[in-house]
MARFILO-952462 format. One record per residue (C-alpha): residue in three letters; y, x, z. Coordinates in steps of 0.5 Angstrom, whole numbers, plus 500, padded with zeros to 3 digits. Example, Ala and Ser with C-alpha at 12.3 -4.5 7.8 and 13.67 -1.06 7.14 Angstrom:
ALA491525516
SER498527514
END
This chain:
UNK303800802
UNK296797804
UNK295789804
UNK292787810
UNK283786810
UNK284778815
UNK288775810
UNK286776804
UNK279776807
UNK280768809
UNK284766803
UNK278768799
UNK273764804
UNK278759803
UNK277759796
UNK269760796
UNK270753801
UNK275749796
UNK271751790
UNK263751794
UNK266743796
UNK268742789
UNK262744786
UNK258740791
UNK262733789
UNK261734781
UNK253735782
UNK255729787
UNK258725781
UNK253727777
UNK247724780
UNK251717782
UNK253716774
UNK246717773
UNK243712778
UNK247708775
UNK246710768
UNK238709769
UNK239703774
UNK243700768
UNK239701763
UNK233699767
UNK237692768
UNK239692761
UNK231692759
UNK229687763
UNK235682762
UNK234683754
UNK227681755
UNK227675760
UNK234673755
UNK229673749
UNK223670752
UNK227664754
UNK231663746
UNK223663743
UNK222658748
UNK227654747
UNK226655739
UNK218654742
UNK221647744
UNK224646737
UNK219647733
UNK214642738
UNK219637737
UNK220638729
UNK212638729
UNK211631734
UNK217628730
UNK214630723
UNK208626725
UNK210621728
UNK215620720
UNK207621718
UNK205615722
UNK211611720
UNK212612713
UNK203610712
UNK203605716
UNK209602712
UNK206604705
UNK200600707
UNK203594709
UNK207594702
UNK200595698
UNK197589703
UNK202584701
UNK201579697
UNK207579693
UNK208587693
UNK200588690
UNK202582684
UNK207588682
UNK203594683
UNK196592680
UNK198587675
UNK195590668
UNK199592662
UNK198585659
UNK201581665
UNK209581664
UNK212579670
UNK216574669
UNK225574672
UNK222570678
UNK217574680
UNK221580679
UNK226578684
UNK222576689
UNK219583689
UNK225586689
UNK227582695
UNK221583698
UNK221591698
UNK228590701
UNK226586707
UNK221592708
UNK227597707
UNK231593711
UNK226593717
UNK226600718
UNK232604719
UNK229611718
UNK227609711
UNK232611706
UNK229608699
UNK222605698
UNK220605691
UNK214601688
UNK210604681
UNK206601676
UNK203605671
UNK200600666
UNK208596667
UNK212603667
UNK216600672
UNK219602678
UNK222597684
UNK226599689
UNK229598695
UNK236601693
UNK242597689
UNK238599683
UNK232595684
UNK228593678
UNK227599672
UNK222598666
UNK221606663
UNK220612667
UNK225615663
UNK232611664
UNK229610672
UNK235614677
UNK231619681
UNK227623675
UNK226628681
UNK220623684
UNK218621676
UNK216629674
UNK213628681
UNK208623679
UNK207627671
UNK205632676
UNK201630681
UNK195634682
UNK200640685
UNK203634691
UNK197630693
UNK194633698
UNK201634701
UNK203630707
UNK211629706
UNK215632699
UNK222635702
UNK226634696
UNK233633695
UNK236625691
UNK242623689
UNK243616692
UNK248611688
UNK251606691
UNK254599689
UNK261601689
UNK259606683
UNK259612687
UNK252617689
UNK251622695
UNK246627694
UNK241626701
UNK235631703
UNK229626704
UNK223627706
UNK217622701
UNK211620702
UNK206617697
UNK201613697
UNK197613692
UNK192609688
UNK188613683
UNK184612676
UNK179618675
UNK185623676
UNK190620673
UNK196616679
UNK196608677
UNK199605682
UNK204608689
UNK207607695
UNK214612695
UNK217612702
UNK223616702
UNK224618710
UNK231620713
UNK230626717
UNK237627720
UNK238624727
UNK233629727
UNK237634724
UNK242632728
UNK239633735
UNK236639735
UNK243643732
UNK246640738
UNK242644743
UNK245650745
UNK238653743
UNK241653736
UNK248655736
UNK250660731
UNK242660729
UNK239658722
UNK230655723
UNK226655717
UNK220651718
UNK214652714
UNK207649713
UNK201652711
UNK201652704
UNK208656704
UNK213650703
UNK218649707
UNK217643712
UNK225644715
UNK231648714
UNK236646720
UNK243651720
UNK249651724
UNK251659721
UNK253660713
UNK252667714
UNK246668713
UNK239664710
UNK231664708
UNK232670703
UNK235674709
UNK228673714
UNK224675708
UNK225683710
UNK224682718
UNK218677718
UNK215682713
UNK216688719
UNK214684725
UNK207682721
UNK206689720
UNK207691728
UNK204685731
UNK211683734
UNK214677735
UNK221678734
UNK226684732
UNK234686732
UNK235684725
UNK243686722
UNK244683715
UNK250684711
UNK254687717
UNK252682722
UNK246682729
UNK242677729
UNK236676734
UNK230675729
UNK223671733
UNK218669729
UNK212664731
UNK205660728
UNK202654731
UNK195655729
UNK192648730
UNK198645724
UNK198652720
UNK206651721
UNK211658722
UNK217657724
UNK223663723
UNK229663727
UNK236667727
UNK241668732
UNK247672733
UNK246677737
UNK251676741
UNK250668742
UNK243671744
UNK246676749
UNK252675751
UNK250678759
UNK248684755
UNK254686753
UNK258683760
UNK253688763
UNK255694758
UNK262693761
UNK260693768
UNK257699767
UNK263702763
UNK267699768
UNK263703774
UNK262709770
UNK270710770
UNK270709777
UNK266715778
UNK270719773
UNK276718775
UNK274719783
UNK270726781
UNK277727776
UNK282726782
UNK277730787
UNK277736782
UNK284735781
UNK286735788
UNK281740789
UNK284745784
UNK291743787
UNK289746794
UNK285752790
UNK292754785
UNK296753792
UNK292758795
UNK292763789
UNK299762788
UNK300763795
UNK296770795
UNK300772789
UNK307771793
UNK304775798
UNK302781793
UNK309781790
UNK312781796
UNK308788798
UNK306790792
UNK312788787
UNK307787782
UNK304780779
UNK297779779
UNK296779772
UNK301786772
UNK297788777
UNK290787774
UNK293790767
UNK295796771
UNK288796775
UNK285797767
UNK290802764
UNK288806771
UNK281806771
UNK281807763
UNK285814763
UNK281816770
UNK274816767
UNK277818762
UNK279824765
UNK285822760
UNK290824767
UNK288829772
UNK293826779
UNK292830785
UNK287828791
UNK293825794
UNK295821789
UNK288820787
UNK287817794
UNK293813794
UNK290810786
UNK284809789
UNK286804794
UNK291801790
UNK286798786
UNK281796791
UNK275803789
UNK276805796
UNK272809799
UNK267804804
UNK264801798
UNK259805791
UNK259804785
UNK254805778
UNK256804770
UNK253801765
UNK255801758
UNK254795753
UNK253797746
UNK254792740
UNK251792735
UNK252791727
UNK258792729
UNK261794722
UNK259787720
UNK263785726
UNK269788723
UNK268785716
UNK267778719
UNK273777724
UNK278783722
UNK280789725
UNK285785730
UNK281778731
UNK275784734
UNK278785740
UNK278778742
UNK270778742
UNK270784745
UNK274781750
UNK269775750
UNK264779751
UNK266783757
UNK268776760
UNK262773759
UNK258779763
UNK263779768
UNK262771769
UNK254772769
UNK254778774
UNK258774780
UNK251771783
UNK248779784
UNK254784784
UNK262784782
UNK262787775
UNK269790771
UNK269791764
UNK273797760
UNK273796753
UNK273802749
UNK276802742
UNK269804739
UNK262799739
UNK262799747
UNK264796753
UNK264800759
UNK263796765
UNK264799773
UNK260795777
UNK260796785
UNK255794790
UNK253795797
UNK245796795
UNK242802793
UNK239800787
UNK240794783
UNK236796777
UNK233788777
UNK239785778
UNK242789772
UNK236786768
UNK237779770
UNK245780768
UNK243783762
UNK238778760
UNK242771762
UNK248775758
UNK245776751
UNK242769751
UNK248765754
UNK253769748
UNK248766743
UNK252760744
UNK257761741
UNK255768736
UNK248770735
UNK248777736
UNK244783738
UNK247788744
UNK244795747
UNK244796755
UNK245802758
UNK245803766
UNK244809770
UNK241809777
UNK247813781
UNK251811786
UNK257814788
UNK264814791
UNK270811786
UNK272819786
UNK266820782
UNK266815777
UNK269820771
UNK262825772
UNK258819772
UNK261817766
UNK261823763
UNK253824765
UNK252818761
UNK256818755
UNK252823750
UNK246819751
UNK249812749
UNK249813741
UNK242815742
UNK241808743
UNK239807737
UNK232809738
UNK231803742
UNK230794741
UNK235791743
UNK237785749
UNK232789752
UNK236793758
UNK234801757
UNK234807763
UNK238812763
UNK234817766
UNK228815760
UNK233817755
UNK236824758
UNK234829755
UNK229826750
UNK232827743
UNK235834744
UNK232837738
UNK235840732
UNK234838726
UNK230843722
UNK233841714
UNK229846711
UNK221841713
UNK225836712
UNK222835704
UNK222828701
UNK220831695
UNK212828697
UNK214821698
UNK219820691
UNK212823687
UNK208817692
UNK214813689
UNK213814682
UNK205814682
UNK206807685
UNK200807690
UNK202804697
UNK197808702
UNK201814699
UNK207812700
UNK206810707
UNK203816710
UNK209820706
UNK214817709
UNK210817716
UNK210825715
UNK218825713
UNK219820720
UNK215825724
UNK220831721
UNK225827725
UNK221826731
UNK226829738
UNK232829734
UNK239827736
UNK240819733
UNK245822728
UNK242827726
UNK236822725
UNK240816721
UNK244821716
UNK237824714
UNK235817713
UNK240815709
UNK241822705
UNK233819703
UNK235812701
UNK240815696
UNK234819692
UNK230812692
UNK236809690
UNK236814684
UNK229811683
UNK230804682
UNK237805679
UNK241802684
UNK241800690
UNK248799694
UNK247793697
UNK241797701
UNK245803702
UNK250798706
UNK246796709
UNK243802711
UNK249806713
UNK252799718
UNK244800721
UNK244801729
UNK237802729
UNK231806727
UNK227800727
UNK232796723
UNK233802718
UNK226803717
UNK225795715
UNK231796710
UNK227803706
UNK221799706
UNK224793703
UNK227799697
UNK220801697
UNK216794697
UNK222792691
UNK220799687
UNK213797687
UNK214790684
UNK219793679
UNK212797677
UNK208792677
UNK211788672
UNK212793667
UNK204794667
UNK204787666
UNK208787660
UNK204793657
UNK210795653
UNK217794652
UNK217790646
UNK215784651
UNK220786656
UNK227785652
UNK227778656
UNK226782662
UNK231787660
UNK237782659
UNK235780666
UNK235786669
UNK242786665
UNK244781668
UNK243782675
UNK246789675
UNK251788671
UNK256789676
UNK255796677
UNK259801672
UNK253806672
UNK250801668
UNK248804660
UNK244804656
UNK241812660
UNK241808665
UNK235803663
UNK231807659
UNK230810665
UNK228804669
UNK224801665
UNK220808663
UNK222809655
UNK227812652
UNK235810650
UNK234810643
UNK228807643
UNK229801648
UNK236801645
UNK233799638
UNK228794640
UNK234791644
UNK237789638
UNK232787634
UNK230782639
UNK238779640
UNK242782634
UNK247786639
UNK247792642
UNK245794650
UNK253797651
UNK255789647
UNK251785652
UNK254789657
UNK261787656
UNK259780654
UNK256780660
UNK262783664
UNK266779660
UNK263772662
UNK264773670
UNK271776670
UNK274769664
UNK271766670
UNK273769677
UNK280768674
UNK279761673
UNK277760680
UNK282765684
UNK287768683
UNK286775684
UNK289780679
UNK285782673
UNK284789674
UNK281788681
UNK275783677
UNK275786672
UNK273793677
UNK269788681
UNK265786675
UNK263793673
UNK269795668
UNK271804670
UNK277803666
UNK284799666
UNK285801659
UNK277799656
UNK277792660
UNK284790657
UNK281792650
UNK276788650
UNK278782653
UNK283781648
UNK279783642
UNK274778645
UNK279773647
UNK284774643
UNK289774648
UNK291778654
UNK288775662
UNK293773664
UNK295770658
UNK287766658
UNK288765665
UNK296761664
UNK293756659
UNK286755662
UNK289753668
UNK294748666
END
């Protein structure tokens, strides 16, 4: 029963609309979520900018306000010391001489006179007056009159005057005092202290101390909205810190050390900062008329709130367009499996198969037809051919799909997990041939995969190349691998299929002459490695004599001779010769199953002969270094180690070493044992032994298949020797150790 052309006809350009539409909607999408991720990160820049430009001038405004106030408490703090050092009754004190002992009376009314000073400006905090000659200190503070700098209260200001060369060009001293009161108690203030000095030679005679309160000052600046959540360190030329206002316990002047070294080095003049887990917006300014610095801190989110409302903004329209390109693919999927599904009703109706059956059977079909596995007769076979879409109006050609290495494929995912590759691959070419033709692959139980390509052009040779091509780069995605292509440029009707198939199949595995991921004709292969093999020219005899002479030039132009020998012969017949020659060169370098391996799962002749010029190029070494040792006696070292790394192979003997290294057995056999008191075949089995005791700590393979792996013949001779070396038996060794 035939379905009828209109309606499955429409349901596909249905699908195709559906799929087209949906298609465009996505690139639709796409296009909007990145004008908004650009808009947004265009408006994140320049509002993080315009945010930061406005926090240093706040700060800017903030430090002219420290500098304007400093100053003026300069002004203040010198006119108040003069006016001290001008009276009359305050000068008695500070200039009277070491002789002139200040009665009680005097005493007192000096007292009261620096009290009426104090009292008179309210950001004084204390005011002291010294004379060095009396060694007395009066204050304008509770404790007022003190005779000796050693019982004074405020040792702070008199280790201040001891030292006073290192504080006279200073114009305030930032410091912290302990201030007592009269009810006993003492509070710890910050003080900003001005000296007014009077000098003798270099030594401090006399001083005006004025000690300024700077915390209305404090206070006012914490309370803009500049300083919440920031820390300010203002310093003055000389390094010393002017100010340290504070609204944070986080963080301190240790934290900026590091940013303020970076933004020196860059030449910026502020910087996102993390400290101990927490973002902080760090700028850094230098007035160069006072040589002031200023630091400030901020949390980085205090600084830029907005930033992160814009963040949530854009995540907010961002899952707008999602969900609206989410709930159009959906829907338009829905409308597509509507479709699908209503076409698969139709089929079952008028077939009595599903889609999948039939798309399974379809296979199983092609399979045994080109195979010529089932003969039908021309009825039958028109009636198959219809079935399964092949009928007569349309064309078809073939091209085989050969992987390579595919013996490593097996070893890596199993005989079971291959087919799902193979699956994968064939997949993969389908999906990469719609934009050009319709492609249907055959998979085949050996390294090949057949695909069935109907098209309506005469030749498609190019697009072929492109499919290839895009197929080999796009499974480098998920699996770095190689693969050859075969395409025959004949057409036929689908009755023909199974002699296009058997035209092409003979010619497949002498792909091995060619490089891979490249596409290869048919008609360039046909008929161009038909010559049988002559055996009887085929002499390595010339190339082993090159090997041994160890020179180079010879050993090429021999191996070129034996190749040239091989030249036009079938690619079987070319890579048995080839490995029957790395048999005998393994014989010459004494093992070598790691590249007879390698040389047996090759499936190209460029591959292969890269491995018999590694073998070559490892013999060469190995000659050379014996030269450089000059003698045997020297190489015992080298011995151990060959030993070492061949010990796995249980053809390793003390014959076999002599060989090697060019000497004879009993004379390399007792050098060997002068040199480490043990004899070649007792290194061996301690060598032997080291590696099994170890693969059975690590695994939990039985004994006897380490002890194999590990280059033992015989069961009976590796117990023996395990027990006479460990005292117990593997199983026994591998118990007690493993506890």
């Amino acid at each position: 029963m035939r379905l009828t052309a209109g309606g499955p006809e429409e349901r596909r350009e249905t699908i195709r609309k559906k799929k087209m539409f949906r298609h465009i909607f996505h690139l639709m999408a796409v296009c909007m979520a990145a004008v908004v991720l650009l808009l947004s990160t265009l408006t994140y820049s320049m509002v993080k900018k315009a945010v930061a430009g406005q926090n240093i001038e706040t700060a800017m405004g903030d430090f002219r306000e420290i500098r304007e106030a400093v100053g003026e408490a300069g002004k203040l703090a010198n006119s108040l010391a003069t006016q001290l050092l001008l009276d009359d009754v305050c000068s008695g004190m500070l200039f009277a001489g070491g002789d002139g002992k200040m009665n009680a009376a005097e005493t007192a009314r000096v007292v009261n006179q620096v009290a009426l000073y104090g009292n008179m400006n309210d950001s004084a905090e204390s005011i002291y007056l010294y004379n060095r000659e009396q060694d007395m200190f009066i204050t304008s503070q509770t404790q007022a009159f003190c005779r000796g700098s050693s019982d004074f209260f405020d040792q702070g200001i008199v280790e201040i005057i001891n030292d006073y060369d290192r504080y006279r060009d200073r114009d305030f001293i930032r410091r912290r005092i302990l201030v007592p009161y009269s009810n006993g108690y003492e509070k710890e203030e910050e003080v900003y202290t001005y000296i007014l000095d009077g000098m003798k030679g270099s030594r401090l005679q006399v001083a005006v101390i004025v000690n300024l309160s700077m915390d209305s000052l404090y206070n006012s600046i914490l309370q803009t909205q500049g300083m919440q959540d920031s820390y300010m360190l203002v310093t003055d030329e000389t390094g010393e810190t002017v100010m340290e206002l504070c609204s944070i316990s986080d963080i301190g002047a240790e934290a900026l050390e590091e940013p303020v070294r970076l933004m020196a080095e860059s030449g910026k003049q502020y910087m996102d900062y993390t400290w101990q887990g927490e973002k902080y917006f760090v700028s850094c300014l230098f007035s160069e008329r006072e040589g002031w610095n200023y630091v400030k801190a901020t949390k980085w989110s205090t600084v830029f709130g907005i930033l992160s409302e814009i963040r949530k903004a854009v995540a907010v329209l961002a899952g707008i367009i999602l969900l609206a390109a989410l709930s159009a693919s959906l829907i338009s999927s829905f409308s597509i499996y509507r479709v699908y599904t209503a076409a698969e009703r139709e089929y079952r109706r008028l077939t009595g198969h599903k889609k999948k059956e039939r798309d399974a059977l379809r296979e199983s079909f092609l399979y045994d037809f080109i195979n010529r596995r089932k003969q039908f007769a021309w009825e039958e076979l028109d009636g198959e051919l219809t079935r399964y879409g092949l009928g007569t109006e349309r064309r078809y050609t073939l091209a085989v799909l050969k992987i390579d290495r595919y013996q490593e494929l097996t070893k890596r995912f199993g005989e079971d997990g291959i087919y799902d590759i193979k699956y994968g691959f064939r997949n993969v070419f389908e999906e990469v041939s719609r934009r050009w033709f319709e492609a249907e692959g055959i998979i085949f139980r050996d390294n090949t995969i057949l695909f069935l390509i109907g098209t309506q052009k005469q030749d498609i040779h190019g697009e072929l190349a492109s499919v290839f091509e895009s197929f080999c780069e796009k499974v480098k995605i998920f699996l770095e691998w190689d693969f050859h292509m075969m395409g025959i440029g004949e057409y036929v009707s689908g009755k023909q299929l199974p002699r296009l198939k058997d035209k092409l199949w003979p010619e497949v595995h002498n792909l091995y002459f060619y490089p891979p991921n490249i596409l290869t004709d048919y008609e360039v292969v046909k008929g161009k490695y038909t010559k049988p093999l002559d055996y009887a020219r085929l002499d390595q005899k010339q190339l082993l004599e090159a090997l041994h002479g160890g020179n180079r030039e010879e050993i090429r132009e021999a191996y070129h001779k034996f190749l040239r020998v091989l030249s036009g012969c079938d690619a079987i017949d070319y890579k048995n010769a080839l490995t029957w020659l790395g048999f005998s060169v393994a014989r010459i370098r004494g093992s070598g199953g790691a590249y007879l391996l390698r040389l047996a799962d090759c499936d190209t002749a460029e591959g292969a002969d890269r491995i018999l010029e590694e073998m070559f190029g490892e013999i060469l070494r190995r000659k050379a270094a014996a030269m450089e040792q000059g003698g045997i006696r020297g190489r015992m070292e080298e011995v151990k180690s060959y030993i070492k790394e061949e010990f796995r192979d249980p053809n390793l003997s003390l014959a076999l070493l002599g060989s090697e290294f060019g000497v004879s057995p009993a004379y390399l056999g007792k050098h060997f044992k002068q040199n480490f008191g043990k004899s070649v075949a007792e290194y061996i089995n301690e060598v032997r032994l080291e590696a099994v005791t170890e693969q059975l700590l690590k695994t939990q393979r039985p004994a006897r298949d380490i002890a194999v792996d590990c280059g033992f013949s015989g069961a009976n001779y590796f117990y023996t020797s395990f027990k006479k070396k460990m005292g117990m038996t593997p199983q026994a060794y591998r118990d007690k150790n493993m506890k």
